[in-house]
Residue, then its C-alpha position, 0 to 999 in steps of 0.5 A: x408267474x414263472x414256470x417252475x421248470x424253466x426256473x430250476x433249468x436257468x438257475x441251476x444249469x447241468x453243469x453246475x448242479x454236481x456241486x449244488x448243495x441247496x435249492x432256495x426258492x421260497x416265494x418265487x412265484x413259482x408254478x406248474x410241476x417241478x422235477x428236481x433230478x441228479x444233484x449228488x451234493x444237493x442236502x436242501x430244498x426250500x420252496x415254501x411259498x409258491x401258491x401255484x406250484x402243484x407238482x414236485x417229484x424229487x428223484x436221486x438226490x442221495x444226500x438230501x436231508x431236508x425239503x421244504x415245500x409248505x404253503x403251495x398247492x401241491x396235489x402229487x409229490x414223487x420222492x425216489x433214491x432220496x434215503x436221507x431225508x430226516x426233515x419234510x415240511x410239506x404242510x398246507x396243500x392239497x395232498x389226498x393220499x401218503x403215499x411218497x412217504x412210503x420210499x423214505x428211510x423210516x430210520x432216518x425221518x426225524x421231523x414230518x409235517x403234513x398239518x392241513x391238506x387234503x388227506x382221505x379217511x384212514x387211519x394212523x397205521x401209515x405213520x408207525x414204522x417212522x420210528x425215529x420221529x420226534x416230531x409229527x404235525x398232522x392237524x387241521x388249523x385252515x379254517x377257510x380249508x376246512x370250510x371248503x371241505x379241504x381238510x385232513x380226514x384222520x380217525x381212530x386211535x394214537x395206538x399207532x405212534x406206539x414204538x414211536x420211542x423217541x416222539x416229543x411233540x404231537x399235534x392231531x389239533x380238529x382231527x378226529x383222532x379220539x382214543x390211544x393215550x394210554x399207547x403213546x410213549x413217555x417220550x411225548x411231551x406234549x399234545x396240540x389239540x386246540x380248538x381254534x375254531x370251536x369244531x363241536x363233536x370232533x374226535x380229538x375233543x375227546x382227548x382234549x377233555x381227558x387231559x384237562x379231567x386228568x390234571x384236576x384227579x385228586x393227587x395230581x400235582x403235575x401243570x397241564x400247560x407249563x413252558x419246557x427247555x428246548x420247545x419250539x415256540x409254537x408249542x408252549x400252549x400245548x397240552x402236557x402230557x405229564x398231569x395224565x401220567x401222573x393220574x394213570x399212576x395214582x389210579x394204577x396204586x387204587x387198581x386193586x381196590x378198583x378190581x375189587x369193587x368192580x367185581x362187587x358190582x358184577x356180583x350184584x348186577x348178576x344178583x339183580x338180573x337174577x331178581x329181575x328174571x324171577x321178578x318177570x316170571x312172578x309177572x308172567x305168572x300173575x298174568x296168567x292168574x288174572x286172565x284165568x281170574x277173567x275167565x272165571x268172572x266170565x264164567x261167573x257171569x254166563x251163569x249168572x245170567x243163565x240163572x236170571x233168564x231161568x228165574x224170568x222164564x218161572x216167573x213168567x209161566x208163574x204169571x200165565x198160571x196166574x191170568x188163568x186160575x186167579x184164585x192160586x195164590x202168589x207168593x212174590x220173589x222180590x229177591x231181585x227187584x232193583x237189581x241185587x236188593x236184599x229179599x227183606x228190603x225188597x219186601x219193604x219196599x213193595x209192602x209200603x207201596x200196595x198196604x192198605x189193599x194188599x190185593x192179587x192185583x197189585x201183586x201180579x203187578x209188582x210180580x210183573x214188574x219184578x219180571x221185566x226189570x230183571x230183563x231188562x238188567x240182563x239185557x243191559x249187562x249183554x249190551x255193554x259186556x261187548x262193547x267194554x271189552x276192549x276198555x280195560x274194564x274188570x267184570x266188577x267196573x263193568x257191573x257197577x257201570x250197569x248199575x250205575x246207567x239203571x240209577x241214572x235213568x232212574x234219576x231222570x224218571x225221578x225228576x220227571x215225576x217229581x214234575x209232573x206233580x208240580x204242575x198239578x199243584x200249579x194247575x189247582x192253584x191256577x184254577x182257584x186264583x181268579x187274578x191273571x196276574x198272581x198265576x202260575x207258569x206250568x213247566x213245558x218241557x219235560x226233563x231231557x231223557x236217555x233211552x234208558x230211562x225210557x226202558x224203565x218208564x214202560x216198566x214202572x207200575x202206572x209209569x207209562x208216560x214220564x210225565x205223568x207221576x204214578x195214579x195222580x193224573x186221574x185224581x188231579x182232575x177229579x180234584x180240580x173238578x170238586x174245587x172249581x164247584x166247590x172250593x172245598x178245601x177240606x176235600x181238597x186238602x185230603x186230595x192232595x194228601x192221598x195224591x203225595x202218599x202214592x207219589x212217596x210210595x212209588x218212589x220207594x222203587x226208585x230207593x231200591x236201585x241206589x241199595x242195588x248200586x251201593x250193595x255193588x260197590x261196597x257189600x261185603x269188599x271193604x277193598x280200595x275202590x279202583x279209578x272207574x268206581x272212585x268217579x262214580x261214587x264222588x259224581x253220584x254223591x253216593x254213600x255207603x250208609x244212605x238208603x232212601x235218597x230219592x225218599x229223602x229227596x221226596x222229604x224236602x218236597x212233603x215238608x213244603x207241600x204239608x205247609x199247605x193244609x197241615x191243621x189248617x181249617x181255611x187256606x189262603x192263596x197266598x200261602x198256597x202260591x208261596x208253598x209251591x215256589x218253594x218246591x219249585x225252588x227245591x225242584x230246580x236244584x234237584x234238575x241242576x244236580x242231575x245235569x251236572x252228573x250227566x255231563x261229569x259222567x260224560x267225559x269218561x271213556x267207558x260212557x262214551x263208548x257206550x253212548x256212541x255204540x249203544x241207544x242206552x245213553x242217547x237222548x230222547x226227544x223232549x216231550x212237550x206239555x201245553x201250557x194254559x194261558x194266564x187269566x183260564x179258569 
């Protein structure tokens, strides 16, 4: 290595330096700083090259007009009296700042390269008053720099460079120079901006991709890379400027119609904001609309049940009246049993259930069942009124799911007297069949039941245990008894023919919660049905025009049952066992069924919710029934 200033002192003496007119020192292996003072006739410096030379300041050289020093390490560079300077080549170092440009004579500058240093974040505003420039290389192309974070930082617009009349050739090449085009003068003639090194998502990028867009604008005729006379060599791959010109031409002829268009579209924008602001306040009025809609639902609602409870409190001191004076005559509302049944539906329903006898009894009994399953249904609608509030349930969902709750644990009550009723049928036959081997296996558990099926069981005439079917369980062992004395299959077929009659008859009850829930869901709103009701009806299998489904379940039973003794003067076993594994058979398939809406109606929020926050849903443990062992007479 040699040090820089020991060189210059050696090679040029004082003595000899008035009549110096250049200093050449590429690649001597020059390093530390170099001050290069008082050379009157000095016009250029070369000492590109030098990879340890750090400093240069050049002071009182009047008539120097080119410097070299590209490829060093040259962190400062001092330039003082040096007016002339047209040509400076300072490229790849580690200069941060543009300062020593600030004592150059802008009028004489012609060439200036300062491509791959080290150059802070700023601006092009230090550039603009180099008016004479006709060349300028401020890009990035050291990548092993630039790894190391050793790059020019340059940012913003070209509008800058635009008294730059006489600027041919500009390279801003992985710089983030993004914008300014439109400012350059017509003098440039071309743009590096190659990406040697793939930067994604540098500024430069931008004007890269509009001059490629603007040399494929329909019209433009222009080559976006073409050779030129008198270009540097280094430059024929550059971008030309002439195909963007060109476009900006062609687009200025459309500008008109551009302006035109673009005014169209303001209009239209202001049309659709104005659409928009009438659209929000259609909405916020709609809102309005339906939360008052609620409110009045609500209100519907507190009366309903206000009336419900005034019209249990009548019928309740109606009763007492009764139990004192049982001669006063009642005349029973059946407007409301099963919920919403029509008055001459419910008068259907109990007049099949208590004709033949039709006594005060019986009518006190069905009042009285009037009475608490309108308490119940009252109660029910207070206990998931809260809890579904939050649910975005309207009051018709959330009075159709009540309903639908009441007839899914009516469904249960069903399949747990319809149970109970096989058993009986399996215990007589077991009774009169003496082979061990031919009997019967009674069910030993009841059906699983929610509490809510529970609530209806302590309300159903003669219902109190589930597993007992209504007025059999007296009946069936007087039968059983008459049978094992006297196997008299008359008796036993007439037994069993009052036994399945007051079975049908009470079932017709559970007919009237299905019309409760059909009448709810449809009545006189033949409207689209929202999602919450559409899964209940598809779940439930319900139909509009059915009104006896747990009667038409019954049929499929009687039918089987009737094979027993219908004109039959003598029965044979076999025929009876086979009878009775039909409605076995018939009677699985109903508790298949069930369990598969419970569990379809399951997966929905409102059921969960009311299952977690309420007892109506939860199940009740399993009663257990004691199963004689084969071979018992």
């Amino acid at each position: 290595m040699t040090n820089a200033q020991s060189w210059l002192t050696k090679k040029y003496p004082l003595e000899k330096r008035s009549q110096i007119t250049q200093i050449y020192a590429k690649g001597s292996n020059l390093e530390g700083e170099l001050i290069i003072q008082d050379f009157p006739k000095l016009e250029k410096i070369i000492c590109d090259g030098n990879n340890n030379l750090t400093s240069i300041e050049l002071i009182n050289l009047p008539q120097l007009t080119h410097f070299n020093a590209d490829r060093c390490q040259l962190a400062k560079i001092s330039i003082k009296d040096c007016p002339n300077i047209e040509f400076l080549r300072v490229g790849n170092n580690l200069l941060t700042d543009a300062n020593f440009l600030s004592n150059l004579n802008p009028e004489k500058l012609n060439y200036l390269h300062i491509h791959s240093n080290n150059f802070s974040e700023q601006d092009l505003s230090f550039l603009s008053k180099f008016v004479n420039l006709e060349q300028l290389y401020i890009d990035n192309h050291d990548e092993d720099k630039f790894a190391e974070e050793k790059y020019n930082r340059f940012t913003g617009s070209l509008q800058p460079l635009q008294d730059l009349k006489k600027l041919r050739w500009l390279n801003i090449a992985n710089t983030d120079i993004d914008s300014g085009l439109e400012y350059l003068p017509d003098s440039v003639r071309k743009i590096g901006c190659a990406n040697d090194w793939d930067r994604k998502g540098a500024g430069f990028l931008k004007i890269r991709e509009e001059l490629e867009r603007s040399s494929h604008y329909p019209g433009v005729t222009e080559e976006l890379q073409q050779e030129e006379e008198d270009e540097p060599y280094f430059v024929r791959h550059w971008h030309r400027l002439a195909p963007w010109h060109q476009a900006q031409d062609l687009l200025l002829e459309k500008r008109p119609l551009v302006q035109k268009l673009r005014e169209e579209l303001k209009l239209k924008e202001q049309t659709i904001l104005g659409l928009e602001e009438k659209l929000g306040s259609l909405v916020e009025e709609l809102k309005k609309e339906q939360v008052q809609r609620d409110e009045l639902q609500k209100q519907i609602q507190a009366e309903e049940m206000k009336r419900k409870d005034e019209e249990i409190k009548r019928l309740r001191e109606e009763l007492v009246n009764w139990q004192k004076n049982p001669s006063v005559v009642i005349s029973p509302n059946f407007s409301n049993v099963a919920g919403s049944v029509s008055s001459q539906q419910g008068n259907t329903l109990i007049g099949n259930t208590i004709s033949g006898d039709a006594n005060l009894s019986n009518q006190f009994i069905y009042q009285q069942y009037n009475v608490q399953y309108q308490q119940l249904e009252t109660d029910l609608e207070r206990q998931t009124s809260e809890i579904l509030t939050n649910q975005e349930i309207t009051p018709q969902e959330q009075k159709i799911i009540n309903k639908t709750i009441l007839f899914l644990g009516t469904k249960e009550l069903f399949i747990n007297y319809r149970q109970a009723t096989v058993n009986n049928l399996i215990e007589c036959y077991n009774r009169l069949e003496k082979k061990s081997g031919s009997k019967l296996n009674k069910f030993t558990t009841a059906v699983s039941m929610t509490n809510i099926a529970g609530k209806l069981a302590k309300i159903i005439p003669g219902g109190g245990v589930a597993e007992a079917p209504i007025g059999i369980v007296g009946d069936i062992i007087n039968l059983t008894g008459t049978i094992i004395k006297g196997k008299d299959l008359d008796k036993c077929n007439k037994a069993f023919q009052e036994i399945l009659t007051k079975d049908k008859k009470n079932l017709s009850l559970f007919d009237g919660n299905y019309l409760s829930l059909t009448n709810a869901i449809w009545g006189d709103n033949e409207s689209e049905k929202g999602e919450v009701i559409t899964k209940i009806i598809k779940t439930l299998n319900l139909v509009k025009t059915e009104l006896s489904p747990f009667s038409g379940d019954y049929d499929a039973f009687s039918k089987s049952v009737s094979g027993i003794w219908q004109g039959r003067s003598s029965l044979e076993l076999g025929e009876m066992k086979s009878a009775i594994e039909a409605i076995i058979s018939n009677f699985d398939g109903l508790k298949k069924r069930l369990q598969e809406e419970k569990e379809e109606l399951s997966k929905q929020a409102w059921f969960t919710v009311i299952e977690e926050k309420t007892d109506l849903l939860k199940q009740q443990v399993q009663a257990q029934t004691e199963v004689p062992p084969k071979g018992n007479n």
